[in-house]
N, C-alpha and C positions, 0 to 999 in steps of 0.2 A: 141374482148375483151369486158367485160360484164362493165356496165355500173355502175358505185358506186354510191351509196344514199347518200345523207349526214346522220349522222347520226339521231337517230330520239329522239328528247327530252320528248318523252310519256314513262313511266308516270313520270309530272313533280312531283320534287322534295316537301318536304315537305314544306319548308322556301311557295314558288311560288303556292299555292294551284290552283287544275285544274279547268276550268271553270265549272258550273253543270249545267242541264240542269232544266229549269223552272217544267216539263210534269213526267219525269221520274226519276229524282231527282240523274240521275246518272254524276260519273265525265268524261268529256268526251273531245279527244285533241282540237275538232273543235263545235263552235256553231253555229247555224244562227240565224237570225232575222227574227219573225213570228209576221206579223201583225193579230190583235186582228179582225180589220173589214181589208177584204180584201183592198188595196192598189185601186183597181178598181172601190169599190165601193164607198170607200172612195170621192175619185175623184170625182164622181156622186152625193154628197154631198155635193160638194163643200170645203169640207177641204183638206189641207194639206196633200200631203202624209208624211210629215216630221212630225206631228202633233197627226196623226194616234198610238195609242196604240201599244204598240208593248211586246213579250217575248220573251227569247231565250230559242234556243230548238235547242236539237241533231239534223244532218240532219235524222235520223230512225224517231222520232217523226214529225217533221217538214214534211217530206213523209207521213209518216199517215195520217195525219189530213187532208192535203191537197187529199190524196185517198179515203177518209171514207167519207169527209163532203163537198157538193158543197161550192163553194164561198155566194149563197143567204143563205145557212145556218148557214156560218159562221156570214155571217154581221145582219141576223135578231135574230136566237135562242143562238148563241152560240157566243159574242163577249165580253165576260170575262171570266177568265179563270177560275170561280169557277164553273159557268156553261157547257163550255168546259168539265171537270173533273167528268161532273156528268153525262156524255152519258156515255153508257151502256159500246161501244167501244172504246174510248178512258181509262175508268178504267182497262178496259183489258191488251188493249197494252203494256201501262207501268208496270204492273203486271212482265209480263212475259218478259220483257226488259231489266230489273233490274236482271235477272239472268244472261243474255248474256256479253260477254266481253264489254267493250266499244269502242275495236279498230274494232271489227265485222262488216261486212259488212253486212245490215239486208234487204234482199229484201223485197218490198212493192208490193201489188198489189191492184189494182187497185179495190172498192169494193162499190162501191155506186149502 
């Protein structure tokens, strides 16, 4: 016997608007939390990881960045997001994201 989903409350309702993502500006069912300096390097700073800047972002976005840009490059070039925004690749991705559904499953590879 096949096994039943509950059912699924995407796309919510208007009253309940969907979360968006910070990167790609799309609405989307699920977000994560993208630290600004890596969590790691953070530490090695001696701050907080609770303390630590943070955006949320699709996990498609949230996989990019983290495939595109090492962790040292996140915490020295790239640990705001207007800067973020201004690598060549990252303007791209969300480019071309914003056409895709939001429930899509968007493989990342691997591109450093």
């Amino acid at each position: 016997m096949a096994r039943r989903h509950p059912e699924s409350a995407w796309p919510f309702s208007a009253q309940a608007a969907a979360p968006v993502c910070t990167l790609c500006e799309r609405q989307t069912p699920v977000l994560t939390e993208h630290h600004l300096v890596p969590r790691s390097q953070g530490r090695r700073r001696g701050v907080k990881v609770n303390e630590l800047p943070t955006v949320r972002l699709c996990p498609a976005c949230h996989k990019f960045l983290h495939a595109t840009l090492t962790n040292a490059q996140l915490e020295n070039e790239f640990s705001d997001l207007e800067r973020l925004r201004q690598h060549e690749d990252v303007r791209k991705f969300p480019h071309w994201l914003r056409k895709q559904p939001p429930t899509r499953a968007v493989r990342i590879r691997r591109g450093r």
